[in-house]
C-alpha positions as a printed Julia matrix, in Angstrom:
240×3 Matrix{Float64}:
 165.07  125.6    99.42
 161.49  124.45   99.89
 162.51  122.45  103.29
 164.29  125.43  104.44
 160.7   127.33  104.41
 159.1   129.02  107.9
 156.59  131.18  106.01
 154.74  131.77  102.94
 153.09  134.68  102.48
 150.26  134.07   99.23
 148.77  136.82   97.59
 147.95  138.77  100.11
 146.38  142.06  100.1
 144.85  144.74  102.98
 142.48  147.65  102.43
 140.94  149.87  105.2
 138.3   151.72  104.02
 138.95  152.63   99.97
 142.48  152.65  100.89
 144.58  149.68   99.08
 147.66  149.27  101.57
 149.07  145.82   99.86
 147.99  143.82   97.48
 148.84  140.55   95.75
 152.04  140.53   98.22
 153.9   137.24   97.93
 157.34  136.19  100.15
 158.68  132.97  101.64
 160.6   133.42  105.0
 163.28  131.2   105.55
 163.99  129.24  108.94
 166.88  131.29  110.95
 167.63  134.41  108.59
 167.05  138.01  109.6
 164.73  139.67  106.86
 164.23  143.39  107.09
 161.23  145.63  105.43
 161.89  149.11  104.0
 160.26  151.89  102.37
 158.94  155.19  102.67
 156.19  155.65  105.42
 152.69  154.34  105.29
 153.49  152.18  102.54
 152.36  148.42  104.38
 155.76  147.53  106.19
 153.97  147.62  109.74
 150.84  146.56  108.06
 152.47  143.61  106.63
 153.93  142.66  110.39
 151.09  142.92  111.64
 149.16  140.53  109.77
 152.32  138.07  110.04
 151.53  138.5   113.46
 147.77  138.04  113.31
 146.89  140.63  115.04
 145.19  141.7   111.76
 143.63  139.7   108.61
 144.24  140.22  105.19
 141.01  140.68  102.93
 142.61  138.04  100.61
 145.1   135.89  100.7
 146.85  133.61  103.25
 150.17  133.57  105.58
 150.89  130.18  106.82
 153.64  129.26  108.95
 155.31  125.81  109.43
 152.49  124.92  107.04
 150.28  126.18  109.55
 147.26  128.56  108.4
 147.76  132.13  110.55
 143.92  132.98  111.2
 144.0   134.56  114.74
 146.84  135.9   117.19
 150.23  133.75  115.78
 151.21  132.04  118.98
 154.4   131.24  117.84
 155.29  134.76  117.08
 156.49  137.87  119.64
 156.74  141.24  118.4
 158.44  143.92  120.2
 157.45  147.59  119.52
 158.95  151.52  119.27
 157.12  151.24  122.93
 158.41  148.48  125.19
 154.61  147.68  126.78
 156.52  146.83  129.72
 154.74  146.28  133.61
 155.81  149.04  135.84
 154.07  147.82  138.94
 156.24  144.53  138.31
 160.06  143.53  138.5
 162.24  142.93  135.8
 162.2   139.57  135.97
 158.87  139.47  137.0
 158.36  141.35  133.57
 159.37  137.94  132.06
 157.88  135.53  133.9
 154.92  137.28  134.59
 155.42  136.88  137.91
 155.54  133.14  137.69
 157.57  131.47  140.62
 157.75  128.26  139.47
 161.97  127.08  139.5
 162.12  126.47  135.67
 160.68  129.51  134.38
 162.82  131.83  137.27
 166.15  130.04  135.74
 165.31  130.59  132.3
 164.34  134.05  132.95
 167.68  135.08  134.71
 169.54  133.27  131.79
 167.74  135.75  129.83
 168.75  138.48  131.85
 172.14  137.43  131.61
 171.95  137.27  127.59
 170.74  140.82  127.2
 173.17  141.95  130.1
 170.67  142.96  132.83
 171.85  140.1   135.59
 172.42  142.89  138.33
 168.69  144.74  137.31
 166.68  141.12  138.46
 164.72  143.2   141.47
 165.04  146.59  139.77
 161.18  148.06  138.6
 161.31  149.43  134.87
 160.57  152.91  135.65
 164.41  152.7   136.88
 165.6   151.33  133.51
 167.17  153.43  130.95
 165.39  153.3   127.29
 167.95  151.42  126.14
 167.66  148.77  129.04
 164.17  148.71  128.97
 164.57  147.49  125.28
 166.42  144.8   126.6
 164.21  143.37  128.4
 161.63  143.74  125.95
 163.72  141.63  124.21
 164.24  138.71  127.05
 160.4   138.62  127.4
 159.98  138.35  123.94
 162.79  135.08  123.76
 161.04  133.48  127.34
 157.69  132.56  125.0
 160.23  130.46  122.37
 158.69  132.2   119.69
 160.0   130.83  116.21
 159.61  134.0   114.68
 160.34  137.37  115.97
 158.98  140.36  114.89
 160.54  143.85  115.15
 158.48  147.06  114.75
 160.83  149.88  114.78
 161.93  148.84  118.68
 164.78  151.01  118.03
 163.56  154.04  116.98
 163.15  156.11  119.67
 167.3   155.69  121.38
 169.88  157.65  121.01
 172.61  157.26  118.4
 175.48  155.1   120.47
 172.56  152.93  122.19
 170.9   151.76  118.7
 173.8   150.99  117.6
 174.68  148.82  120.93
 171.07  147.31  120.58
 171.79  146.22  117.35
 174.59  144.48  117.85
 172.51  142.77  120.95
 169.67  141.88  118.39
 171.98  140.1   116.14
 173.97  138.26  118.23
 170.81  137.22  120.57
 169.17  136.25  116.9
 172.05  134.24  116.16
 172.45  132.38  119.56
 168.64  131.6   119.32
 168.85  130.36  115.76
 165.48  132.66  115.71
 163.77  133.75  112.58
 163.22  137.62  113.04
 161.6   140.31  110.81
 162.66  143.7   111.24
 160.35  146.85  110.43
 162.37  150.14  109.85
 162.96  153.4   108.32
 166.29  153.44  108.54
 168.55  151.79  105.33
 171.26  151.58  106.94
 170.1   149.57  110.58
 168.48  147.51  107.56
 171.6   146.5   105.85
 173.65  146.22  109.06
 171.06  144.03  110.83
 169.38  142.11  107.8
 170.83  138.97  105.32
 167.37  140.18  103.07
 166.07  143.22  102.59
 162.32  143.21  101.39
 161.63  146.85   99.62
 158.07  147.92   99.64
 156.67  150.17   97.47
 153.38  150.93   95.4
 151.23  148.18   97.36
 153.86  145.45   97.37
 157.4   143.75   96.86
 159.22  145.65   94.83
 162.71  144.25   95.02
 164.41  141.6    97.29
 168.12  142.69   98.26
 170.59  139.81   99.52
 172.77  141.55  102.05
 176.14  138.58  102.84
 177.68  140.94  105.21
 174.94  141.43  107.95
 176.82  142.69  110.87
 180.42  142.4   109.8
 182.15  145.32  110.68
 185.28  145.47  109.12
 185.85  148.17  106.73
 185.03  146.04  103.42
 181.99  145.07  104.92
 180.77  148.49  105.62
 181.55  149.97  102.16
 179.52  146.78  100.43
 176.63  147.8   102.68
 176.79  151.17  102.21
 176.3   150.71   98.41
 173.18  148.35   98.82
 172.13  150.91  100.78
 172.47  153.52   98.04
 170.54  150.74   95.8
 167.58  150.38   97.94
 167.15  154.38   98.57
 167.45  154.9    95.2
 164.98  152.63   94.3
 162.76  154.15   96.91
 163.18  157.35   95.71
 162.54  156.81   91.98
């Protein structure tokens, strides 16, 4: 499995102040799987993100990716947030291009459009988008850097019911397409087991349990009743 390796993460711990968020965390990330991270609030899942991401540093410790030490901002990383940080003054596809007009980058851009299903939106500003669209294209800015790694911080948190459900669907199937590495950041169990083939449980400053989840988004009724008890596992384990 060594080959199959994007990222190690080495005894790693953060502290702010005299407060001991993780410590001595180890994980491997493997290329093209969809790992989640659960457990009860404030207890390092965002923290942990965020130094995968570099926008933070660990006091000890090292993350390296593709054998690659992360030290600064991870360049080969996006992240997409509960707040979609989109442009307002800009178009939609401008959003993704960053107003680039070069040919290349406009064609790649409305492919992305068309993946997340916002073709007909192109000239549209985001202030006109829905919350649910304007996670979309969140998302096809995120894909237009080629990140290897994608990182999710509760994006989903703040739709409706029948739209983070439809988003989640998107996420996987984009994922899939992609062949992307992404690492998803929630409170909710059951988005975890629906959207995640591993689910990383932290708890009391690090890893507490690694859950193998083989029916990520399979939805027949089987499938749903075999997440719904690693579900149970994980809260329970939370919980106690």
């Amino acid at each position: 499995m060594t080959a199959n390796i994007l990222m190690t993460i080495r005894d790693i711990s953060k502290v702010y102040g005299q407060h001991i968020v993780l410590k001595n965390v180890d994980l491997d990330v493997y290329h093209h799987e969809f790992l989640a991270l659960v457990g009860k609030s404030g207890g390092g899942k965002s923290t942990l993100l965020r130094l995968i991401a570099g926008l933070e540093q660990p006091n000890n410790g090292e993350i390296k990716q593709s054998d690659r030490l992360i030290e600064k901002t991870n360049d080969k990383a996006r992240m997409m947030f509960q707040e979609d940080r989109l442009l307002p003054w800009m178009s939609v596809l401008d959003n993704i291009t960053f107003a680039s007009k070069n040919t290349q980058a406009q064609k790649e851009a409305k492919n992305l459009l068309d993946l997340v299903g916002l073709t007909e939106y192109a000239d549209v500003y985001p202030t006109k988008l829905s919350g649910g669209q304007k996670q979309r294209l969140a998302l096809a800015r995120a894909l237009f850097a080629h990140p290897d790694l994608l990182l999710l911080d509760e994006p989903l948190g703040a739709l409706d019911a029948l739209t983070r459900r439809n988003m989640q669907d998107l996420i996987i199937k984009v994922c899939q397409k992609k062949q992307i590495t992404t690492i998803l950041v929630t409170h909710d169990i059951n988005e975890a087991v629906r959207m995640a083939n591993r689910i990383v449980l932290i708890k009391d400053q690090g890893i507490k349990e690694v859950f193998e989840n083989p029916y990520q988004g399979i939805n027949t009724t089987e499938a749903k009743e075999k997440r719904a008890l690693i579900a149970d596992d994980i809260l329970e384990k939370i919980l106690n």
